[in-house]
N, C-alpha and C positions, 0 to 999 in steps of 0.2 A: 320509519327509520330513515336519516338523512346521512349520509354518508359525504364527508367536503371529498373536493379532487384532487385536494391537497394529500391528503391520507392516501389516496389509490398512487396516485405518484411519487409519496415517497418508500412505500411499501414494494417498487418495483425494482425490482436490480437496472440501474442503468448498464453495467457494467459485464463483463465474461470473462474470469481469467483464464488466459491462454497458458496455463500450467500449474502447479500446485502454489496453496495461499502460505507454503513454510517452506523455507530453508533453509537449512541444516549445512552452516560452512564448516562443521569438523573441528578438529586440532589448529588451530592457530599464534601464531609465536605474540608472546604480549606487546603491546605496543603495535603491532603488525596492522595496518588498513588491508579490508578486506570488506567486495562490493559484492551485490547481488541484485541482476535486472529482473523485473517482474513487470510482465507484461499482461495487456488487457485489448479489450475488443469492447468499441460502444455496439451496445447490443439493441440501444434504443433507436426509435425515431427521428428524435430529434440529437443537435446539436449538443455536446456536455465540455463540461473544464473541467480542472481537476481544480478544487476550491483548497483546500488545506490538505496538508499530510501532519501527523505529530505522532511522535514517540515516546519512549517512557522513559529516556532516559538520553544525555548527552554523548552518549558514547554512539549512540544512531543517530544518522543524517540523513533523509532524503533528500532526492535531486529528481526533477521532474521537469517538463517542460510546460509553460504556462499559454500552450496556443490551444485554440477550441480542435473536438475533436468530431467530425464527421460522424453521424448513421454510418455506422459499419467500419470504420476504419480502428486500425489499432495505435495504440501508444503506449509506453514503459514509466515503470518508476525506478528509478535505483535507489538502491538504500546502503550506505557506508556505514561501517562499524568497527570504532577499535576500540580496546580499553585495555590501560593500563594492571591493571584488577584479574589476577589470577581466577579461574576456577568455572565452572559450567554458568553461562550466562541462556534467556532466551526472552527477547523484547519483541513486546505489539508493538503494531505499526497502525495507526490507524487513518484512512484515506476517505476523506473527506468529496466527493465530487456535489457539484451545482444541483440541487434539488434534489437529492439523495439523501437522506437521514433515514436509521443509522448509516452510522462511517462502514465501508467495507475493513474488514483486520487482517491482515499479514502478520507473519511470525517469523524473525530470525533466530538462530539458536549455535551454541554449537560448545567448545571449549577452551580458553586463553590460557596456553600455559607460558 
């Protein structure tokens, strides 16, 4: 059996979040911007970026920063969220990094009244 090294690399977490993968902003007034930083640790060897972030929906933004990230160092995503649209919302996130596939998934969630 042959196994490429492709598959053993992308089947590895580059990634560590340094706290939980949801957040939960509560009650929020409609219309209201409301952010949430989510942070991480390269947990690999080598060097990684963050390749894509995407959402499910316009009403989330991520803002991330596009410089390489060291063996062992950390870095943040933020992800902005408002909507006009009354009632319990909860949107993936999903974070794309260089030679990683699948995307790692965050979750924001909470209620726009």
């Amino acid at each position: 059996m042959i196994v490429s090294a492709s598959f053993i690399l992308w089947s590895f977490q580059l990634v560590t979040w340094l706290g939980p993968k949801h957040h939960e902003f509560g009650l929020i007034a409609k219309g209201e911007e409301v952010r949430h930083t989510f942070y991480f640790k390269n947990s690999s060897t080598d060097s990684i970026f963050l390749d894509n972030v995407r959402t499910t929906c316009g009403c989330t933004a991520p803002e991330w920063d596009q410089s390489i990230i060291a063996p062992g160092a950390t870095d943040s995503l933020v992800i902005r969220f408002r909507d006009n649209k009354r009632g319990r919302f909860k949107k993936e996130i999903m974070v794309f990094f260089h030679q990683q596939r699948p995307p790692e998934r965050l979750h924001v969630s909470g209620i726009v009244d």
